[in-house]
Residue frames as qw, qx, qy, qz and C-alpha x, y, z in Angstrom:
[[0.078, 0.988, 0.133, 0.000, 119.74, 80.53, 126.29],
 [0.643, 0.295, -0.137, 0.693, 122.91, 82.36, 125.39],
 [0.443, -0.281, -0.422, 0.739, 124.49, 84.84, 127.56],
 [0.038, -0.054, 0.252, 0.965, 123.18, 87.62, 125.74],
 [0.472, -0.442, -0.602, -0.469, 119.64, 86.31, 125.96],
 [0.584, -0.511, -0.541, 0.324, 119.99, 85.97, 130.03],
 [0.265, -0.234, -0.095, 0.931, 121.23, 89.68, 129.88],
 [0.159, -0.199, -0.548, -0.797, 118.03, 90.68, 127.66],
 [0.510, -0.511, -0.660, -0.209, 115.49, 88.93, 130.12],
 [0.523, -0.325, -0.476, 0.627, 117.31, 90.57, 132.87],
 [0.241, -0.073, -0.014, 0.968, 117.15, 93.79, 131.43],
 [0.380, -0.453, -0.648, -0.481, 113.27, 93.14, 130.58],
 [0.625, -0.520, -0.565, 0.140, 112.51, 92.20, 134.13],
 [0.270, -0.628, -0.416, 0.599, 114.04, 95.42, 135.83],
 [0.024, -0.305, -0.466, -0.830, 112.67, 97.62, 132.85],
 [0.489, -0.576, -0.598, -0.267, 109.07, 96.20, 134.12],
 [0.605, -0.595, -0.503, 0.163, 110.46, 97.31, 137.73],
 [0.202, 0.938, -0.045, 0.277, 111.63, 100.57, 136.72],
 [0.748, -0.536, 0.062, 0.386, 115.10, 99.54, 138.19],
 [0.227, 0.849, -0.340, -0.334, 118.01, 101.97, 136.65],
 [0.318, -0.494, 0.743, 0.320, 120.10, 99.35, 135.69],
 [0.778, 0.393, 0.463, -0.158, 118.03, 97.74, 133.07],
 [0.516, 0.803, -0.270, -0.129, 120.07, 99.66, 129.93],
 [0.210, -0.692, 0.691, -0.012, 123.40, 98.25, 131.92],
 [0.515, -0.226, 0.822, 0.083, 122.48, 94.83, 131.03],
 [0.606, 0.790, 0.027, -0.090, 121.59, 95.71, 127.30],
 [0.069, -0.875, 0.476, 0.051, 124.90, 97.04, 127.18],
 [0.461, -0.270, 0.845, -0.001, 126.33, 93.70, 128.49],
 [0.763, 0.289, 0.567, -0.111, 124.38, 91.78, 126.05],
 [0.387, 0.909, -0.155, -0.014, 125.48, 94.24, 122.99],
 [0.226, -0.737, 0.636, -0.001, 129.11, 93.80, 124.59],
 [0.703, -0.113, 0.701, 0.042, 129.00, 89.90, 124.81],
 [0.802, 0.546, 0.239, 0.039, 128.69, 89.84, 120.63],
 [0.274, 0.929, -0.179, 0.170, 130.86, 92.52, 120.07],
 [0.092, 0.516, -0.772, 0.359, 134.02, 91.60, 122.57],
 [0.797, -0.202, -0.563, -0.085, 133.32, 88.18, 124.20],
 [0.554, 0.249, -0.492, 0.624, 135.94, 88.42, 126.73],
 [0.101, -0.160, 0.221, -0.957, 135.25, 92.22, 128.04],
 [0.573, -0.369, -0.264, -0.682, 131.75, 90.79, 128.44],
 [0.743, -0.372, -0.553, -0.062, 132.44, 88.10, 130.33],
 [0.393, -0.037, -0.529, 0.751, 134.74, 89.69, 132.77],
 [0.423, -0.336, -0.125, -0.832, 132.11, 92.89, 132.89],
 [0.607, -0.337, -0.475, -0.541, 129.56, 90.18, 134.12],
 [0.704, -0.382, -0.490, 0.344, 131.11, 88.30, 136.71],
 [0.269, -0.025, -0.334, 0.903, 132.72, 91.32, 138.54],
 [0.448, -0.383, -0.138, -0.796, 128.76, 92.53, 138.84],
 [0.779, -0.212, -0.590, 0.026, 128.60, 89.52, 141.40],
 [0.514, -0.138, -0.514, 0.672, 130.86, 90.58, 144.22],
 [0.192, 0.012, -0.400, 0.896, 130.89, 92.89, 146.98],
 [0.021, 0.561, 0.475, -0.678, 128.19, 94.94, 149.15],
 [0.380, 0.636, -0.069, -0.668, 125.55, 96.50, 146.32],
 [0.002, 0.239, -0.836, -0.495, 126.39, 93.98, 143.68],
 [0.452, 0.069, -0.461, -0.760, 124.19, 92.54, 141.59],
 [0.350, -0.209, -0.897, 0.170, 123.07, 89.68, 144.30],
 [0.025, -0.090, -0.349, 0.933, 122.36, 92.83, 146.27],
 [0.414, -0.015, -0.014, -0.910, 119.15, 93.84, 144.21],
 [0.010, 0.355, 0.903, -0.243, 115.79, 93.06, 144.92],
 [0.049, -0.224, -0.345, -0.910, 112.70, 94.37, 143.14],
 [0.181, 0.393, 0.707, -0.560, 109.69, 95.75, 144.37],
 [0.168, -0.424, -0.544, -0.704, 106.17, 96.77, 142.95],
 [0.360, -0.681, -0.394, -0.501, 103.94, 99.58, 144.73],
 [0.226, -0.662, 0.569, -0.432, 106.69, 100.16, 147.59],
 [0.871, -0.267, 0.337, -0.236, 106.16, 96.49, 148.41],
 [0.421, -0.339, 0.811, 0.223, 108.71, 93.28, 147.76],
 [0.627, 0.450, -0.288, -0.567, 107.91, 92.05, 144.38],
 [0.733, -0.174, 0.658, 0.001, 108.21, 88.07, 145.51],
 [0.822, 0.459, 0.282, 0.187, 107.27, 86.59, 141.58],
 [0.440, 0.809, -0.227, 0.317, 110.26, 89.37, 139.94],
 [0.321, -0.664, 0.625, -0.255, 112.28, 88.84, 142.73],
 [0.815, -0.186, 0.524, -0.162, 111.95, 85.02, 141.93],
 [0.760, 0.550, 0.111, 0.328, 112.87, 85.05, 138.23],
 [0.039, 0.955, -0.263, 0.130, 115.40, 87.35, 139.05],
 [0.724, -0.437, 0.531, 0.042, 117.10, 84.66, 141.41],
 [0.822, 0.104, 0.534, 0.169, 117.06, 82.02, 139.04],
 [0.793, 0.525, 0.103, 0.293, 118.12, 83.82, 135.86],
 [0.343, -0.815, 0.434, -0.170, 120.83, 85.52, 138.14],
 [0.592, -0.524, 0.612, 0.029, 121.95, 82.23, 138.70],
 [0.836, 0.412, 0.334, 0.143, 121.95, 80.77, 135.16],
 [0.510, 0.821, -0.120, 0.229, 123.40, 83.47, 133.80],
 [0.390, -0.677, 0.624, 0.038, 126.56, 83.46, 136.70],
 [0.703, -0.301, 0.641, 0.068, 126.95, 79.97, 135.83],
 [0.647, 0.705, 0.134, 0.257, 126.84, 80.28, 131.81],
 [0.022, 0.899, -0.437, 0.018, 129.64, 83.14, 132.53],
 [0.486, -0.535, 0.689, -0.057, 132.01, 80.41, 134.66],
 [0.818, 0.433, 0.366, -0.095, 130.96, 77.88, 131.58],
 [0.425, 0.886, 0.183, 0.022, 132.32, 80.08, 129.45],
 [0.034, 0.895, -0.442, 0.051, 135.24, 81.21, 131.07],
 [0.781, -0.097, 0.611, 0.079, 136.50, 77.57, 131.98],
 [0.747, 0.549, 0.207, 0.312, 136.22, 77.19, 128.01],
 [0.405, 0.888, -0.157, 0.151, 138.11, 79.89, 127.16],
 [0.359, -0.795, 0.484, -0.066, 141.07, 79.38, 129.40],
 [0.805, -0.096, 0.584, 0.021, 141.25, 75.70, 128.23]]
């Protein structure tokens, strides 16, 4: 999957969990075609700090939402480690 696909499924998955940020990682995906660069920095700097994008955690019906909270993880972590992929290349 390309970065822009891992930003599409993301933005699927908290659509489905009515999370506001779902458009924000459209955006990113729209961004990554359009300015490579600005996208990748964008992405990784959603990683750090208190509230970041490790931070979230979806529920369904006020309750933890284990299975969307489990694809979340994992394309969370693909898509961190495509960025750092990415940026490695470029720098080289």
């Amino acid at each position: 999957m390309t970065i822009k696909d891992y930003c599409l499924q993301i933005s699927k998955l908290l659509e489905e969990a009515d999370h506001e940020k779902s458009k924000a990682f459209i955006q990113l995906g729209n961004l990554y075609v359009i300015n490579r660069e600005e996208a990748l920095s964008n992405i990784k700097n959603i990683y750090g700090g208190m509230g970041s994008f490790n931070d979230f955690v979806l529920y369904k019906d006020e309750k933890v939402d284990v299975e969307a909270n489990e694809k979340l993880s994992a394309l969370r972590e693909d898509l961190y480690k495509a960025v750092v992929s990415e940026i490695i290349e470029l720098r080289s």
